[in-house]
N, C-alpha and C positions, 0 to 999 in steps of 0.2 A: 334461424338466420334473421338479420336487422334488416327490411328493406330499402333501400338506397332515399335519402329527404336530400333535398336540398336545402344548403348552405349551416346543414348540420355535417359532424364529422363522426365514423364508429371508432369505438373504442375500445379494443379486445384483451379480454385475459385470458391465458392458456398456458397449458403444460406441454412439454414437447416429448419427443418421441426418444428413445430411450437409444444413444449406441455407445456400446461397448469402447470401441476406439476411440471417440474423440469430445461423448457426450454422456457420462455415465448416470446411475440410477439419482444419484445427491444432486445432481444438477437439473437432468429435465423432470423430476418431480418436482418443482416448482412454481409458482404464481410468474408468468412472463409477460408483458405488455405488446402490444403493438395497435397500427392505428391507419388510418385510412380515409381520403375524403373524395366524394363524387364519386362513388363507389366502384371506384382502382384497387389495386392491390393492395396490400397491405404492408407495412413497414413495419419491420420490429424495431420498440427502445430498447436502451440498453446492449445496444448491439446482438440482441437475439439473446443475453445470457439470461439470465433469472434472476428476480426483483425481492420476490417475497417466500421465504424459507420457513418451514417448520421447523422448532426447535427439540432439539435430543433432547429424551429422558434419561435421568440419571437411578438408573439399577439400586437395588438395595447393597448389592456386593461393591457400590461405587462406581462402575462401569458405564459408557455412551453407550445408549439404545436409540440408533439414528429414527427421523422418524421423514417421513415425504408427506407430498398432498397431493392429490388428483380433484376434478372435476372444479375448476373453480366458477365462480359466478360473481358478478359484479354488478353492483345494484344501486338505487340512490335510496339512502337510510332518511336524511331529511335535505331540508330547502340547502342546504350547504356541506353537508357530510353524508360519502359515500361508504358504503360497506362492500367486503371482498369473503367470501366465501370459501372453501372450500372441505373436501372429504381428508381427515387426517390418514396416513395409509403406513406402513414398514416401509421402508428402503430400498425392497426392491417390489414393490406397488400394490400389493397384497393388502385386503383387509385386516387393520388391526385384528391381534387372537385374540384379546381382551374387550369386549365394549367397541360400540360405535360415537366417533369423537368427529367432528371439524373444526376448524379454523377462524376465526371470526377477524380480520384489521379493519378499523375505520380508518377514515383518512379527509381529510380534504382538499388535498391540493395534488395527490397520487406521487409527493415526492417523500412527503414526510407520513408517517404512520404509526399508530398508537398499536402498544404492543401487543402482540395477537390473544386474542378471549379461545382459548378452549373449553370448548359447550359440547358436552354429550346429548346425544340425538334424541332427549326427551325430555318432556318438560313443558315448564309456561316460559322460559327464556327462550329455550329453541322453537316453542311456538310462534311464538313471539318475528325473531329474525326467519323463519319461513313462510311468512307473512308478507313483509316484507320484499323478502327475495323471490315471490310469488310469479312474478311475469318474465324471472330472469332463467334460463334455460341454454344446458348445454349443446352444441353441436360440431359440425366437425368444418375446420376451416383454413385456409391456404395460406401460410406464412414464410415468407423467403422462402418459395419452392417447396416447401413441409407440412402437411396434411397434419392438424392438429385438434386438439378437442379442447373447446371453448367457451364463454361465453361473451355475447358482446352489447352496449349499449351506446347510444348516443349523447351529442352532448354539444355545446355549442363551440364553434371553430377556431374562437380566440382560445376558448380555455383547453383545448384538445393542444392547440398549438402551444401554449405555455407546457404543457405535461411533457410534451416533445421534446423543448428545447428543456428543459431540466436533465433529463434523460441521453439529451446529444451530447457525443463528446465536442471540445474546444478547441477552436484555430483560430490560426491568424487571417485576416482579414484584412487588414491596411495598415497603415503607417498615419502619425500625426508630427509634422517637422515645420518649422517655418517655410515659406517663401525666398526670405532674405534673412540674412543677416550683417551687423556689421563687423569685422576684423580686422587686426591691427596684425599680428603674428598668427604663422601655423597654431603654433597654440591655442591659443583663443578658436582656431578652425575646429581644431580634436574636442575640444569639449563642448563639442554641439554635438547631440544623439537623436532619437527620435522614440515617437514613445508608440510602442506595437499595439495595434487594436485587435482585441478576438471577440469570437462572434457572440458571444454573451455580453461583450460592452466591458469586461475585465482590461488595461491597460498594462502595459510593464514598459519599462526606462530599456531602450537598447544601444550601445554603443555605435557608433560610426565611423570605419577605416576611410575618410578623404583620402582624394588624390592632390594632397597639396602643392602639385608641382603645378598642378593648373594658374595657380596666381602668383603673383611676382607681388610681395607685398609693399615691395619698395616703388610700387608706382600704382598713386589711386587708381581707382576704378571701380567697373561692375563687372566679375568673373563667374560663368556657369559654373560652378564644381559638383561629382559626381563623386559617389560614393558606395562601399557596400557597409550592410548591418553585422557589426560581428556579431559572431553567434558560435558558439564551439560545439561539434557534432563528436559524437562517439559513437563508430560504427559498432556494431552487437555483431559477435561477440568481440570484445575485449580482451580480452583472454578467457584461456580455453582449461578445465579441471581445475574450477576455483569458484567454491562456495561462500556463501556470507563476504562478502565484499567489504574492505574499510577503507576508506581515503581521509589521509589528517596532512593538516598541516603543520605542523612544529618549528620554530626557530628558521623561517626563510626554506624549508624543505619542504618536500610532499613527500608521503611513506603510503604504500599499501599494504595492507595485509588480508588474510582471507584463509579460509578451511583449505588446505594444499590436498587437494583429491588426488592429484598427481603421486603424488608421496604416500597415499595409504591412510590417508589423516595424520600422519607422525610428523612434527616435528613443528615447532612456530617459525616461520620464514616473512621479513620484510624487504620492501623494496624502496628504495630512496632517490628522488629526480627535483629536477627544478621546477619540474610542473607537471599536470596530473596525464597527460600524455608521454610525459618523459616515462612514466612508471609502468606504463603498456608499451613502450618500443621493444622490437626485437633485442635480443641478447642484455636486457637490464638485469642487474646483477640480485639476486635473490639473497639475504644474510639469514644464517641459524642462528636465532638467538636462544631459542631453549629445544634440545634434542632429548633424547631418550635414555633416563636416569633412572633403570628398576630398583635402587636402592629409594629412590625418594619417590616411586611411584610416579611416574610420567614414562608412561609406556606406551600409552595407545589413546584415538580418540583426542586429538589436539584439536578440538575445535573451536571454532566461531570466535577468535581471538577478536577486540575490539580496546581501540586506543581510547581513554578517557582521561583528562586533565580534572584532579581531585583536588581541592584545597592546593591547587597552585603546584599538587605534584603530578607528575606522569603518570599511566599505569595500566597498562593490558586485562582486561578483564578477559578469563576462556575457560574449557573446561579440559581435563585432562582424566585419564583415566590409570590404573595397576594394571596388573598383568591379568589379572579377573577383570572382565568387563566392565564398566560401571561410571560414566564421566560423572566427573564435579564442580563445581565451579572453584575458580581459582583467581587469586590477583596476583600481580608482579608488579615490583616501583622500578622507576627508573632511577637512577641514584643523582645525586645531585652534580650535573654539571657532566653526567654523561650525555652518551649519544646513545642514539635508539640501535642501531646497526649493531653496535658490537655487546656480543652475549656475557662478558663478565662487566658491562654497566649496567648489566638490570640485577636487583635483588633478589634475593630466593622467594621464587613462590610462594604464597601461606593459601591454605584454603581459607573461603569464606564460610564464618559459622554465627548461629545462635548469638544472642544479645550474653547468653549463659554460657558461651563459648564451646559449647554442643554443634555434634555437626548440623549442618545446613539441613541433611538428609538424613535420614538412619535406615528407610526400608526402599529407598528409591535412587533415581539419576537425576541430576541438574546442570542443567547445564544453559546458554545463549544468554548470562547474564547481561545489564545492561546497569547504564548511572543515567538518572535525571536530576539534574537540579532545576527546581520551580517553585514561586513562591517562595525564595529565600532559604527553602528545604533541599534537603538532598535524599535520592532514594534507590535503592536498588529493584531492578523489574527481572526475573527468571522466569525459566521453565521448568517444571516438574512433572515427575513421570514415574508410575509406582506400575511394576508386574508386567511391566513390556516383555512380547514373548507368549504372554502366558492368557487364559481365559481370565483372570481377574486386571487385566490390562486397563487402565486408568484412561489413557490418553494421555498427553502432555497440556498441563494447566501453565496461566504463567499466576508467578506469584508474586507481590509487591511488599516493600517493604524501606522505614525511614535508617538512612546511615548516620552515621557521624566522619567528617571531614579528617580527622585526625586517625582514624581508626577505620576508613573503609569498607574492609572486609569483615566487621563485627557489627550485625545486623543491631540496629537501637531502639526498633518497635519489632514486633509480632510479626509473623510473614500472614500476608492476608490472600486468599483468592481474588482474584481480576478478573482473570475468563478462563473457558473452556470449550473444545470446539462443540458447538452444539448444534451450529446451522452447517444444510449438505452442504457448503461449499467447504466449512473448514474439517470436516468430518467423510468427503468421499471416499467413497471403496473402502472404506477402513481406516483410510491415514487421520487418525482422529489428533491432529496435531494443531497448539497454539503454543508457537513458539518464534524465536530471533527477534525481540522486542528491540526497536530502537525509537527515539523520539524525539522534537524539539519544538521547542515554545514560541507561540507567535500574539501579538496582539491580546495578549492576557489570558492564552489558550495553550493547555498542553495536548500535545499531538502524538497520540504513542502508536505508532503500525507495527505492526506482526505479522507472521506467515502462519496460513495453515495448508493444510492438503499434504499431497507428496512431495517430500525435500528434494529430490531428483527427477519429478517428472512435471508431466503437462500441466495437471490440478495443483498443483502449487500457487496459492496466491498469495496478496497483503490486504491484512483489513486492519480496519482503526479503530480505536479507543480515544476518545477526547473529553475533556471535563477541563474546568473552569483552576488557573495557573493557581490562583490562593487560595483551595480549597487545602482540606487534608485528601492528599491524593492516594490516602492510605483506606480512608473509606469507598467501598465497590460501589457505593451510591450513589456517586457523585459523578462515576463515569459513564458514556456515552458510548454505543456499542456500537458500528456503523453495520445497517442488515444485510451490507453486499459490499466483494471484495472491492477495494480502490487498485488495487492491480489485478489480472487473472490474464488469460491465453489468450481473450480477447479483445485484450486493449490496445494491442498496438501488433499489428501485421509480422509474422515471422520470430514473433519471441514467444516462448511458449514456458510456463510454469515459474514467471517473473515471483521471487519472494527473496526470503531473506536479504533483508536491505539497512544500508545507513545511510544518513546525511552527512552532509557538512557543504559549507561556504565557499565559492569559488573565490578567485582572486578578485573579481565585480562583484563582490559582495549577494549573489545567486543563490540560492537554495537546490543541492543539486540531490538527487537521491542516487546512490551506487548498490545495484542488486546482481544475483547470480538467476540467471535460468536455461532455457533448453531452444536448442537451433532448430528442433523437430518434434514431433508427437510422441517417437520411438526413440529419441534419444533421453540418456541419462547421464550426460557430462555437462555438469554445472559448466556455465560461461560467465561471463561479467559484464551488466554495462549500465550504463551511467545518463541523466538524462537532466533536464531542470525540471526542479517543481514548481506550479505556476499555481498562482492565487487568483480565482472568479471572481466576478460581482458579487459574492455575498462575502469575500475573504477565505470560501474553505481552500485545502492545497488539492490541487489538481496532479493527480503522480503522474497519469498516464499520456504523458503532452509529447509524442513523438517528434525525432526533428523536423520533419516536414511541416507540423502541424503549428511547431513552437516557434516558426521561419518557415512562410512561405518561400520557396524558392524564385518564384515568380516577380516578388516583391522584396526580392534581396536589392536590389540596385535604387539609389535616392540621389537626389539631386537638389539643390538650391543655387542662391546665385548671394556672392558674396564680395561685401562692399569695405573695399580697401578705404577708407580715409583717409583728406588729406591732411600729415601730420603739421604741416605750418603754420 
């Protein structure tokens, strides 16, 4: 144990305790943070979830071999770079069979970290870092009510406090509006907004419902006017047996579409409204646009439909499967000067294949395609999945690949590997799944999130992939892997297993994300809901911004005083 200095603060890594229900082996085998000052209890970052994961090895037969860590230690390597420790172990905590291995991340600032050194337990290297890690020692210690096993060191209070706020999630905090203004018409009243402050110093533009009856413009003066912040809430769930979530806008419409669980996965169903609430009201009208065709092989397995505008044409990317098992990925166009609702405007499905016009797959399934256009390119992102079922089970890879605009579903480079699940979050209990890739470009940045874990349950999360807009996003080099979910069960109170998701643009021009997850621990019916993404002080997106957090409600209500002039 650290014993208590003044106007220093401790600083602890640990692994937590292991439960079946709500906290499995991929998860608390993990590097966890927490921190403490005046020697009080202890706080966990990250909300208690896990920071720094061992990476799966990859079997000669191809296969994830998840791997955990126990006993971690945290140490200072030199005057400005720390080092994190720990024992490499199996999945469910066990000494590696083969060889004794640990973990090695430097870091210096405990948000960002160099990618982890696997060092076998002998040698002048691992002499070397136990040297080092010499006065750093595990014990057992009290975290949010949880008895855990640890290591902890000190450190000075500004910088403990910077680790903290990196680590906290983000609210709103005040409002920045004028005092006065001057106006001539209501008009002129409505486009006055105010600009939301959150606790990291991130800003965003939010609109203002005045109550313009307060002023009479036809007579100067000085009038109080009060106001709220709009802001559009979407209670969770949204609806209820609907996975992969899509919201688009088309020609003056809103459409959704999504995996109809209801239905069995049969069938492509969209939903058409003035606005993206109209498309969740009770009794909105559902349209088949593509049913169940065993001559042409659309049998089963409709999923993850998603709208994309290609070269200026419409077109549903999903996958569909025969009456053998097996989904594939599939496009459909919309035909020219149809509508999306009715099923003889869209064109016959073609599969996507090969540059050589080979299938996409020959020994596997594919399916949660996606379109990115960046840097002027255009590309297609899948998932791939060889032996599911079986002991030579692959997992689900996604795979990337450049298209041509005229020819969409005829891949024009190589399919290249992107990822695989390899850290316990996207690899727990088994569900070795990287898959439902969606993405969009910000500030010279592409932003690609995916789901891993279980597609119907609690572990179900989204994590990211970023790299640089005019790169070739077809080199795995170039991208950026983020070491922890940006959604999981713990980001946001009462949603549980947030993944499979897409963006698109509110009418305020918004960044909004729409995903599917779970109302409970033990439930397994996908739901839907929809939230803004919000952008920090340093520009990255912020997914997990609940509406409370995104609008205080405390600080809904604004006010100024506004000054009629006199027009003569």
């Amino acid at each position: 144990m650290v014993d208590y200095v003044e106007n220093k603060a401790d600083f602890l890594v640990y692994t937590r305790n292991v439960s079946q229900k709500d906290y499995p082996e991929g998860l608390a085998y993990s590097v966890h943070f927490a921190s403490r000052r005046d020697g009080g209890p202890y706080t966990a970052l990250h909300l208690n979830y896990g920071i720094l994961f061992a990476e799966a090895e990859i079997s000669a037969q191809d296969t994830i071999v998840p791997k955990c860590v126990k006993n971690p230690l945290v140490f200072q390597l030199t005057e400005e770079e720390y080092g994190i420790l720990a024992d490499r172990v199996e999945e469910d905590g066990r000494p590696e069979a083969e060889g004794e291995y640990a973990l090695l991340w430097k870091t210096r600032d405990f948000r960002k970290f160099d990618k982890a050194i696997l060092m076998e337990k002998k040698g002048p290297e691992w002499e070397a870092v136990q040297r080092a890690a010499s006065e750093s020692k595990t014990a057992q210690y009290q975290v949010e009510g949880e008895q855990v096993t640890g290591c902890c060191i000190q450190m000075e209070n500004a910088f403990c406090d910077r680790i903290m706020g990196q680590w906290a999630q983000v609210y709103h905090v005040g409002n920045v509006l004028p005092d006065r203004i001057y106006a001539s018409t209501p008009e002129e009243l409505t486009q006055v907004g105010v600009r939301a402050v959150y606790s990291d110093g991130s800003t965003v533009y939010k609109k203002v419902c005045w109550d313009t009856q307060k002023v009479d413009f036809s007579v100067p003066g000085v009038y109080e006017v009060s106001g709220e912040i709009c802001a559009r809430k979407f209670d969770f769930p949204l609806a209820k047996g609907y996975g992969d979530p899509v919201v688009f806008c088309w020609e003056g419409k809103w459409y959704f579409l999504g995996t109809n669980d209801n239905l069995n996965d049969i069938g492509l169903y969209v939903r058409e409204a003035d606005s993206v609430e109209g498309l969740f009201e009770a009794g909105v009208k559902e349209h088949l646009i593509l049913g169940v065709d065993e001559e042409k092989g659309f049998v089963q397995t409709f999923w993850a439909p998603e709208f994309h505008v290609i070269g200026e044409r419409l077109y549903i990317l999903f996958a569909v499967g025969g009456k053998v098992w097996g989904p594939q990925c599939h496009m459909m166009r919309l035909k020219k000067h149809g509508h999306i609702t009715l099923a003889q405007d869209w064109e016959e499905p073609v599969k996507v294949v090969r540059e050589d016009g080979s299938p996409l797959s020959q020994n596997g399934i594919t399916l949660d395609m996606t379109y990115l256009r960046a840097g002027g390119k255009s590309y297609l992102v899948w998932s791939y999945r060889r032996g599911i079922g079986t002991p030579r089970d692959t997992g689900s890879m996604l795979y990337i690949a450049g298209t041509d605009e005229e020819e969409p579903w005829r891949l024009a480079t190589d399919a290249v590997l992107l990822s695989r699940p390899l850290f316990g979050w996207e690899n727990v209990s088994g569900t070795i799944n990287n898959e439902g890739p969606h993405g969009f470009c910000k500030d010279g940045r592409v932003y690609l999130a995916y789901s891993g874990g279980a597609a119907n349950g609690y572990t179900y999360v989204c994590g990211l992939l970023t790299a640089e807009e005019e790169k070739d996003l077809t080199n795995p080099a170039i991208w950026e892997k983020s070491p922890v979910p940006v959604l999981s069960f713990y980001s946001v109170k009462g949603e549980y297993g947030p993944g499979h998701h897409s963006f698109y643009l509110d009418e305020d021009g918004n960044l909004m994300i729409a995903y599917h997850g779970e109302t409970n621990l033990e439930s397994h019916l996908r739901c839907d809901g929809i939230r803004r993404v919000h952008f920090d002080m340093n520009g990255e997106p912020v997914f997990d911004l609940s509406a409370e957090r995104d609008l205080n409600p405390t600080q809904r209500e604004v006010s100024l005083q506004v000054i009629v002039p006199d027009r003569k």
